[in-house]
PDB file of N, CA, C and O in Angstrom:
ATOM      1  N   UNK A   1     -35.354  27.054  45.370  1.00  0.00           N
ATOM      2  CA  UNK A   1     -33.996  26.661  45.111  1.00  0.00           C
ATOM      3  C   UNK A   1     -33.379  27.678  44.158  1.00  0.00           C
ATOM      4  O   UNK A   1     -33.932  27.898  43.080  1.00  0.00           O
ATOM      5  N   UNK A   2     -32.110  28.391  44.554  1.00  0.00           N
ATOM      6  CA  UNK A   2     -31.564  29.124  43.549  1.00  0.00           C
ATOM      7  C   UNK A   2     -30.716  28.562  42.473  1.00  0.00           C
ATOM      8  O   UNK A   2     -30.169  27.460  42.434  1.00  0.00           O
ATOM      9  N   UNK A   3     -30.709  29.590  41.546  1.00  0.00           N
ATOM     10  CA  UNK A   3     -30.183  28.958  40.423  1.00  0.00           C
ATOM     11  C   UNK A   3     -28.504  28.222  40.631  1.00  0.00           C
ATOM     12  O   UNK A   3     -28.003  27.195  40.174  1.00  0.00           O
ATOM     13  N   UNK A   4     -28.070  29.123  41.387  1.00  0.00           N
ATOM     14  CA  UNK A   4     -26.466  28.844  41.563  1.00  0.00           C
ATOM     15  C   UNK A   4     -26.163  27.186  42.187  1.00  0.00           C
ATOM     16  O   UNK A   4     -25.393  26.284  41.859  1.00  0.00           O
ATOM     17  N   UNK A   5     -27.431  27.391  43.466  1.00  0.00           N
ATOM     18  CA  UNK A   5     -27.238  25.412  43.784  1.00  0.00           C
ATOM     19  C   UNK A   5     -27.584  24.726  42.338  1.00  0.00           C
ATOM     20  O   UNK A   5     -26.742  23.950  41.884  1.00  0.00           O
ATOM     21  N   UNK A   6     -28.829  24.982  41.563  1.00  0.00           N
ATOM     22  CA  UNK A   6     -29.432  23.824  40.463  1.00  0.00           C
ATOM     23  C   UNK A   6     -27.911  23.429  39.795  1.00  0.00           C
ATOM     24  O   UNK A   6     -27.513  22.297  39.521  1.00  0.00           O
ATOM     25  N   UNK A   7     -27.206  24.688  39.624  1.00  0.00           N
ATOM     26  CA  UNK A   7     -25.801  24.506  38.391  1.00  0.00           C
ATOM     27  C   UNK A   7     -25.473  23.315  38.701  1.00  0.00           C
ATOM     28  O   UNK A   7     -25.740  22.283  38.086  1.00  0.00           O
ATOM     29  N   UNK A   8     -24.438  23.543  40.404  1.00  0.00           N
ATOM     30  CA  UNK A   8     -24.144  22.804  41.264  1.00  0.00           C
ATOM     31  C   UNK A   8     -24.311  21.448  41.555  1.00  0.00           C
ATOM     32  O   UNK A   8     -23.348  20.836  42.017  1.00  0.00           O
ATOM     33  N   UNK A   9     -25.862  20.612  41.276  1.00  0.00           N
ATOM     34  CA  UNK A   9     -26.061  19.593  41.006  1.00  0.00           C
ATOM     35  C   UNK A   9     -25.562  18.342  39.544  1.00  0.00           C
ATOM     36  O   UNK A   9     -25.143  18.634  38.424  1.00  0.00           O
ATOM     37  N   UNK A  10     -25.784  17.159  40.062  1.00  0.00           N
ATOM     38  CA  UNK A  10     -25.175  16.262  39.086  1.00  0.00           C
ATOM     39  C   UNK A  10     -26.081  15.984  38.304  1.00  0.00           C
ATOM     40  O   UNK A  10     -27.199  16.145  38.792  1.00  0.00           O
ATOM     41  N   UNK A  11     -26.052  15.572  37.114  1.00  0.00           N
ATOM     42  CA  UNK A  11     -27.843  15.048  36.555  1.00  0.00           C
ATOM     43  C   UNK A  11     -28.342  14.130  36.815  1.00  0.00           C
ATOM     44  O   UNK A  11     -29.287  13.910  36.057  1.00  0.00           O
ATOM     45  N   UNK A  12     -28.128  13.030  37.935  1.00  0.00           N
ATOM     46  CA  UNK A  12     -28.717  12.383  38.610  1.00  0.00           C
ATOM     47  C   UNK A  12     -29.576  12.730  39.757  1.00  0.00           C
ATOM     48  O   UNK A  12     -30.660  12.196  39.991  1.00  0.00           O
ATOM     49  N   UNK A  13     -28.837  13.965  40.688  1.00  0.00           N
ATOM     50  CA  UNK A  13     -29.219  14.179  41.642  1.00  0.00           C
ATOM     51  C   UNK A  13     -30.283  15.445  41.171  1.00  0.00           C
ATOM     52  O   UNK A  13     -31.143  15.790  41.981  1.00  0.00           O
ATOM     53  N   UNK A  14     -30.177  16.272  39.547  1.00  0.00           N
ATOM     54  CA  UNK A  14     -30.985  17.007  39.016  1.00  0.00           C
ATOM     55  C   UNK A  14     -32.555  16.067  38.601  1.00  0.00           C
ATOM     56  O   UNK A  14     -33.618  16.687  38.561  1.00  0.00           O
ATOM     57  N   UNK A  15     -32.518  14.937  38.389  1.00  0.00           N
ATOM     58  CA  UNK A  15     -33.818  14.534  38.197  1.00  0.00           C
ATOM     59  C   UNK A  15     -33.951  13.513  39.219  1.00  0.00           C
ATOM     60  O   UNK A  15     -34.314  12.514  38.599  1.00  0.00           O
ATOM     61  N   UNK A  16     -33.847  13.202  40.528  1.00  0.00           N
ATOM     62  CA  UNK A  16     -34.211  13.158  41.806  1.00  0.00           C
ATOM     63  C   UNK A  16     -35.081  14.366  42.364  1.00  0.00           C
ATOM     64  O   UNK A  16     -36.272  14.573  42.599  1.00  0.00           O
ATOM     65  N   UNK A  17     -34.160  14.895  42.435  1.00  0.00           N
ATOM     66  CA  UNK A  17     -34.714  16.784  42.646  1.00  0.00           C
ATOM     67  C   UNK A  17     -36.109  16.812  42.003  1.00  0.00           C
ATOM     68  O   UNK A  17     -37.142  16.969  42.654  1.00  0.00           O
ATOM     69  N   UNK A  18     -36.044  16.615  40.411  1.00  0.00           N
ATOM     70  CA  UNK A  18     -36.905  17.163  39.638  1.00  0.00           C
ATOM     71  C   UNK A  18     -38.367  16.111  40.251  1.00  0.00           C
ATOM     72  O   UNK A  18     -39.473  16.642  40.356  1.00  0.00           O
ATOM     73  N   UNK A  19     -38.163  14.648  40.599  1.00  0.00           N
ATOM     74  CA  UNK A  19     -39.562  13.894  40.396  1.00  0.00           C
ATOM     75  C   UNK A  19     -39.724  14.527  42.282  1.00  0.00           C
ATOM     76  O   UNK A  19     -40.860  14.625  42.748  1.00  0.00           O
ATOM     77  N   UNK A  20     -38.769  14.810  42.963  1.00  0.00           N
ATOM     78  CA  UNK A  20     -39.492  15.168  44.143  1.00  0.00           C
ATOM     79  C   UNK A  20     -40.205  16.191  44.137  1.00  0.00           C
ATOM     80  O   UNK A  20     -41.261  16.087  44.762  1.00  0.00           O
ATOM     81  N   UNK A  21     -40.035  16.966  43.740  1.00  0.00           N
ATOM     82  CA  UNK A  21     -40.687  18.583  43.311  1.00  0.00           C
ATOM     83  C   UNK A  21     -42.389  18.442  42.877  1.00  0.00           C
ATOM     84  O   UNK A  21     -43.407  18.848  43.437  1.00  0.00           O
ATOM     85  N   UNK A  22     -42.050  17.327  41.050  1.00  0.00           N
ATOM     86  CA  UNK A  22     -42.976  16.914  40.911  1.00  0.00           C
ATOM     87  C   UNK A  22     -44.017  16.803  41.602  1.00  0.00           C
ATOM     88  O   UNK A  22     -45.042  17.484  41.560  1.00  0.00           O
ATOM     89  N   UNK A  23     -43.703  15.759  42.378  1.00  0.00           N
ATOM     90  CA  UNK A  23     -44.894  15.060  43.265  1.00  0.00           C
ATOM     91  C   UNK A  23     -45.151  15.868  43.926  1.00  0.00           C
ATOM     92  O   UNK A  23     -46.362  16.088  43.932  1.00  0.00           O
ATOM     93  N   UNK A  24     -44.109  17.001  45.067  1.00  0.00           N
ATOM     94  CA  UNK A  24     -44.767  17.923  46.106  1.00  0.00           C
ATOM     95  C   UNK A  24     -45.510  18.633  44.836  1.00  0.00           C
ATOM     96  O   UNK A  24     -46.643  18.853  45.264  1.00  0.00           O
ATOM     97  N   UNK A  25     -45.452  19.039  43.672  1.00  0.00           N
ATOM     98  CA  UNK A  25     -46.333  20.164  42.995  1.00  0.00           C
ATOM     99  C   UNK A  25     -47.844  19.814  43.180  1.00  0.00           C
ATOM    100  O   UNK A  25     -48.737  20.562  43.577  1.00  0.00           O
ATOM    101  N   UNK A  26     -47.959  17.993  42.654  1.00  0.00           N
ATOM    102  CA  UNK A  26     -49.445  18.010  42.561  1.00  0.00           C
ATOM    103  C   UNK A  26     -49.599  17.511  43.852  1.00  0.00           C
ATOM    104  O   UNK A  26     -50.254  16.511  43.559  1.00  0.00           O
ATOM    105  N   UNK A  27     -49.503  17.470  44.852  1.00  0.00           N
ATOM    106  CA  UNK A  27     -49.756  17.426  45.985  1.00  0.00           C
ATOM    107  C   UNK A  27     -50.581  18.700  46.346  1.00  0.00           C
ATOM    108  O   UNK A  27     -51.783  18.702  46.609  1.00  0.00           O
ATOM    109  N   UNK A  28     -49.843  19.667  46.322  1.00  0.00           N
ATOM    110  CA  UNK A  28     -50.047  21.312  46.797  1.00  0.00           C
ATOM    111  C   UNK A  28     -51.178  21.217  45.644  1.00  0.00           C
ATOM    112  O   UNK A  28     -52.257  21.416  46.203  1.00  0.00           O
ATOM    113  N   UNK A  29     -51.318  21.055  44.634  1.00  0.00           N
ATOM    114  CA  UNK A  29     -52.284  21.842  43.659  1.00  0.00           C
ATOM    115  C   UNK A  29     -53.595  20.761  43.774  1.00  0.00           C
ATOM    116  O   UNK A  29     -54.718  20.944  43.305  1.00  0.00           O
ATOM    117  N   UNK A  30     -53.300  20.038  44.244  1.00  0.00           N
ATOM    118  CA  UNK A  30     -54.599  18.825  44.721  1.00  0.00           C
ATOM    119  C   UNK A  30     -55.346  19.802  45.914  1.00  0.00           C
ATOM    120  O   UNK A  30     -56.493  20.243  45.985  1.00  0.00           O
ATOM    121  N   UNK A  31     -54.371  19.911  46.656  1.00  0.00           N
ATOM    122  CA  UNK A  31     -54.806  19.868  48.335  1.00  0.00           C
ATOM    123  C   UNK A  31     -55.387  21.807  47.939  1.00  0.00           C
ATOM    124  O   UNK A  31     -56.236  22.269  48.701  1.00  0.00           O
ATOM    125  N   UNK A  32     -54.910  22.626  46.898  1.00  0.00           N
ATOM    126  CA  UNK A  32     -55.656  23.865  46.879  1.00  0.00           C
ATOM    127  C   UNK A  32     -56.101  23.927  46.111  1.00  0.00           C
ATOM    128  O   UNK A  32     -56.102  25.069  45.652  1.00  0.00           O
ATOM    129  N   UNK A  33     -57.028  22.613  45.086  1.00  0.00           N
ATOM    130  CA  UNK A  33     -58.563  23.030  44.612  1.00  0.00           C
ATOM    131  C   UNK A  33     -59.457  22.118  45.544  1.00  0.00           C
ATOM    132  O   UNK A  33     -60.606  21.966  45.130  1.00  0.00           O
ATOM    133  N   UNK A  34     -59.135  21.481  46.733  1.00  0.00           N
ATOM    134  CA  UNK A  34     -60.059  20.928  47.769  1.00  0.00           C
ATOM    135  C   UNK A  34     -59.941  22.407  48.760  1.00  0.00           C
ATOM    136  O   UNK A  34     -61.110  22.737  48.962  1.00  0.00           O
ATOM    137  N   UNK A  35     -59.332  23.058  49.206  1.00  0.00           N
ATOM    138  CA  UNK A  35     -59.140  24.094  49.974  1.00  0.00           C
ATOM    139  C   UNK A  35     -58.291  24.942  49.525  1.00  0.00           C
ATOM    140  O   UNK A  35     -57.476  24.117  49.114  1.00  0.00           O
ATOM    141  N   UNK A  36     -57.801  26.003  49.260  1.00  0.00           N
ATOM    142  CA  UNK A  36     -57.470  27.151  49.356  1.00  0.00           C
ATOM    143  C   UNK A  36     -56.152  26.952  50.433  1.00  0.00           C
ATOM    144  O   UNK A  36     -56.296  26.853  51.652  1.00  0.00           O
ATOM    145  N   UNK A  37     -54.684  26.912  49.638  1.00  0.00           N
ATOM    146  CA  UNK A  37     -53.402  27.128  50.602  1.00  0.00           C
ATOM    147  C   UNK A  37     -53.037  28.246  51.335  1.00  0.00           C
ATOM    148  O   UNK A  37     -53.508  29.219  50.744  1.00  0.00           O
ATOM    149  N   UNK A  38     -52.609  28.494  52.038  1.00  0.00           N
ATOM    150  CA  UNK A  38     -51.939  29.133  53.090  1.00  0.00           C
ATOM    151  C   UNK A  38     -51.039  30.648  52.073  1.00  0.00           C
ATOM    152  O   UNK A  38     -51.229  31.863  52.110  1.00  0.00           O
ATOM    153  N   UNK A  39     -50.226  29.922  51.397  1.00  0.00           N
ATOM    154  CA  UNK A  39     -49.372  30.492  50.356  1.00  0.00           C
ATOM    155  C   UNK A  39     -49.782  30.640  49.195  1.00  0.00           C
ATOM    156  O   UNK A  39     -48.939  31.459  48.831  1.00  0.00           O
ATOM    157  N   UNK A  40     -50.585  30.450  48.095  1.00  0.00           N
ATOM    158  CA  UNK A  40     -50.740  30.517  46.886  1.00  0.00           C
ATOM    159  C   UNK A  40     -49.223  30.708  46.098  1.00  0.00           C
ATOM    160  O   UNK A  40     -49.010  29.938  45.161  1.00  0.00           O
ATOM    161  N   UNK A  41     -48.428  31.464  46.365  1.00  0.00           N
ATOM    162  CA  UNK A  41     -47.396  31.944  45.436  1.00  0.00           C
ATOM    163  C   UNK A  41     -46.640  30.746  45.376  1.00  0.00           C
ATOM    164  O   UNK A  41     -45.908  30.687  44.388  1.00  0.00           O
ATOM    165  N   UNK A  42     -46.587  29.382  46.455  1.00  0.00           N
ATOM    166  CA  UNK A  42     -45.896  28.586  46.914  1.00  0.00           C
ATOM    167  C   UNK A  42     -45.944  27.775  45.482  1.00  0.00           C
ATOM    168  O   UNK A  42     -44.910  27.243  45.078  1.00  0.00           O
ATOM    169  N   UNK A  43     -47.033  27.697  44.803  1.00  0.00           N
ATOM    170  CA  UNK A  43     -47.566  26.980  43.238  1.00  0.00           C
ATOM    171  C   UNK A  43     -46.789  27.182  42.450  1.00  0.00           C
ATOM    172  O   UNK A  43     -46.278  26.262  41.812  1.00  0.00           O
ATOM    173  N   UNK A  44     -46.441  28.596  42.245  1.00  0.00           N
ATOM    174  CA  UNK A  44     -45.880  29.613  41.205  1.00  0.00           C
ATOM    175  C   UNK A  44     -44.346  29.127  41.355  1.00  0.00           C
ATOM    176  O   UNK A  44     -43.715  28.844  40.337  1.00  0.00           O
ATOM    177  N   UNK A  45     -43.931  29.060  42.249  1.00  0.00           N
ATOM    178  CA  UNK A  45     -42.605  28.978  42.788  1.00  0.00           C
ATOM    179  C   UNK A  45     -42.328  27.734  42.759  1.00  0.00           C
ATOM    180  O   UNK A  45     -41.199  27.548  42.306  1.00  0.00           O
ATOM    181  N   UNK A  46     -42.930  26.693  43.079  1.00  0.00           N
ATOM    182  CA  UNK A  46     -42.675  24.935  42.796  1.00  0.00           C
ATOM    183  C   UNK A  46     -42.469  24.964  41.269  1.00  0.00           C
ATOM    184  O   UNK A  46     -41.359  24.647  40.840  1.00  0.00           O
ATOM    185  N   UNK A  47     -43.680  25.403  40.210  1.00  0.00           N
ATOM    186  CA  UNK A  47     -43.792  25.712  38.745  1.00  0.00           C
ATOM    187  C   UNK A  47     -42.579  25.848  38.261  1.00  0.00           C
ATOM    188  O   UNK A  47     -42.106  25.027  37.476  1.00  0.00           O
ATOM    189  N   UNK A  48     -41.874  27.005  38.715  1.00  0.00           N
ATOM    190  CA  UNK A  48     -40.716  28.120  38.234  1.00  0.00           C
ATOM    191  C   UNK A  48     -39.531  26.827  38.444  1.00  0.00           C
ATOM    192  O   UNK A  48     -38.727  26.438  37.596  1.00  0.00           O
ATOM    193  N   UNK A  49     -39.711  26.324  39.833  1.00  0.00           N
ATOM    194  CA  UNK A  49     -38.360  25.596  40.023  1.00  0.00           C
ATOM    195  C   UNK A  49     -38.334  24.560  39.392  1.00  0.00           C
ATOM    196  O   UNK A  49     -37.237  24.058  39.146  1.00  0.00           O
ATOM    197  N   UNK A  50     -39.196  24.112  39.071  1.00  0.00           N
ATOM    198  CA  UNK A  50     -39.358  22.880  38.197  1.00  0.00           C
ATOM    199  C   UNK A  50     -38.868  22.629  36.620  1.00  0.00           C
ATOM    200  O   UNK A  50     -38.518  21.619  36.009  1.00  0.00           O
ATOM    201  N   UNK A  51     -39.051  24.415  36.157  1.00  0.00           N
ATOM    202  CA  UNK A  51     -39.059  24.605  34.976  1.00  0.00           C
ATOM    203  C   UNK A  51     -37.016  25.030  34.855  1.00  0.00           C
ATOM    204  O   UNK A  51     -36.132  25.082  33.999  1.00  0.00           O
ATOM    205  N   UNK A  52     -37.144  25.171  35.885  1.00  0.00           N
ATOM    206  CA  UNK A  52     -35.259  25.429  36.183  1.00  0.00           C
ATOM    207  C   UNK A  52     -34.691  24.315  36.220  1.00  0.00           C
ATOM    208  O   UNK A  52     -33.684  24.017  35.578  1.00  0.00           O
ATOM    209  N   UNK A  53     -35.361  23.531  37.060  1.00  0.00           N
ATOM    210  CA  UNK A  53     -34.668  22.017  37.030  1.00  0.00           C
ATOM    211  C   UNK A  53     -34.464  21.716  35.214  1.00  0.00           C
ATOM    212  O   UNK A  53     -33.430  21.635  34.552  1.00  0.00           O
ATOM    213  N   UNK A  54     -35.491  21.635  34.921  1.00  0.00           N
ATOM    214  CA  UNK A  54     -36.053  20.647  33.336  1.00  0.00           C
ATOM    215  C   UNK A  54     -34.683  21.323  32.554  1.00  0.00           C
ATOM    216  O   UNK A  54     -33.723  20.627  32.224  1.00  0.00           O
ATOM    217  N   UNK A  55     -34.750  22.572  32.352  1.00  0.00           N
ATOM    218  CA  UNK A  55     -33.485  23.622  31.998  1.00  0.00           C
ATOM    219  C   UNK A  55     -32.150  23.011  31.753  1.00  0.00           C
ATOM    220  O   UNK A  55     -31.547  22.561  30.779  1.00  0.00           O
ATOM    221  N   UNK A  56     -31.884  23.206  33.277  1.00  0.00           N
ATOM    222  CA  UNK A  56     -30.369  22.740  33.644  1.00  0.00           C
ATOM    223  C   UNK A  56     -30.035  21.131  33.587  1.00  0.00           C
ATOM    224  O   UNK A  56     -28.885  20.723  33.746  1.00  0.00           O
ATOM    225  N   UNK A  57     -31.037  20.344  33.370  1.00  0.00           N
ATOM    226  CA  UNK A  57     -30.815  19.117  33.359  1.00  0.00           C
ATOM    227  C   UNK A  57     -30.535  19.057  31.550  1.00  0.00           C
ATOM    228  O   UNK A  57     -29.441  18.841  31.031  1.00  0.00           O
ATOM    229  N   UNK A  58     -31.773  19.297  30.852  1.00  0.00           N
ATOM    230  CA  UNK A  58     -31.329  20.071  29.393  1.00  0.00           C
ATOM    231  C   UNK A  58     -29.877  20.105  28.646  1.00  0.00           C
ATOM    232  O   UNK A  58     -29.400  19.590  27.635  1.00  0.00           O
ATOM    233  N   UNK A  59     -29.337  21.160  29.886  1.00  0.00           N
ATOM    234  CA  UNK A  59     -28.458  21.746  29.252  1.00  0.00           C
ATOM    235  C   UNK A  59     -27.189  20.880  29.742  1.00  0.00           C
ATOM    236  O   UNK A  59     -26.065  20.935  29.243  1.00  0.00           O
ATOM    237  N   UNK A  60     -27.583  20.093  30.786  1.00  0.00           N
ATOM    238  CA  UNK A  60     -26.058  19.012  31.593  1.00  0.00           C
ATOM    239  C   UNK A  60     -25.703  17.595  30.247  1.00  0.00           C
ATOM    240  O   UNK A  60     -24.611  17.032  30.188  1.00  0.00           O
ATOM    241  N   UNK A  61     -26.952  17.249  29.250  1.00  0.00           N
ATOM    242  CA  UNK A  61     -26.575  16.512  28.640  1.00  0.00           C
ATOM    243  C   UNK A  61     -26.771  16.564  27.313  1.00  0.00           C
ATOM    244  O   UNK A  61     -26.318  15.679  26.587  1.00  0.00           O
TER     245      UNK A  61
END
């Protein structure tokens, strides 16, 4: 998700966003210390967006 949509969001719909993310994160990080993902960087990048969400929600109130 780029930064310009996160702005864009309301802070309701910013921590919707944020617990869906959540959950896909430990999903992915469950499912690649039982196996090894497809993507690895896909971790890094859920991480990052997450940490953008937390940010901009931060800074909305």
């Amino acid at each position: 998700m780029k930064q310009a949509d996160i702005k864009n969001l309301s802070a309701g719909d910013l921590q919707n966003k944020l617990a869906e993310l959540k959950a896909e994160y430990t999903k992915v990080k469950l499912s690649h210390k039982i196996s090894p993902v497809e993507n690895p960087i896909q971790i890094k990048d859920l991480r990052r967006t997450i940490a953008r969400l937390n940010t901009e929600l931060t800074n909305k109130q």
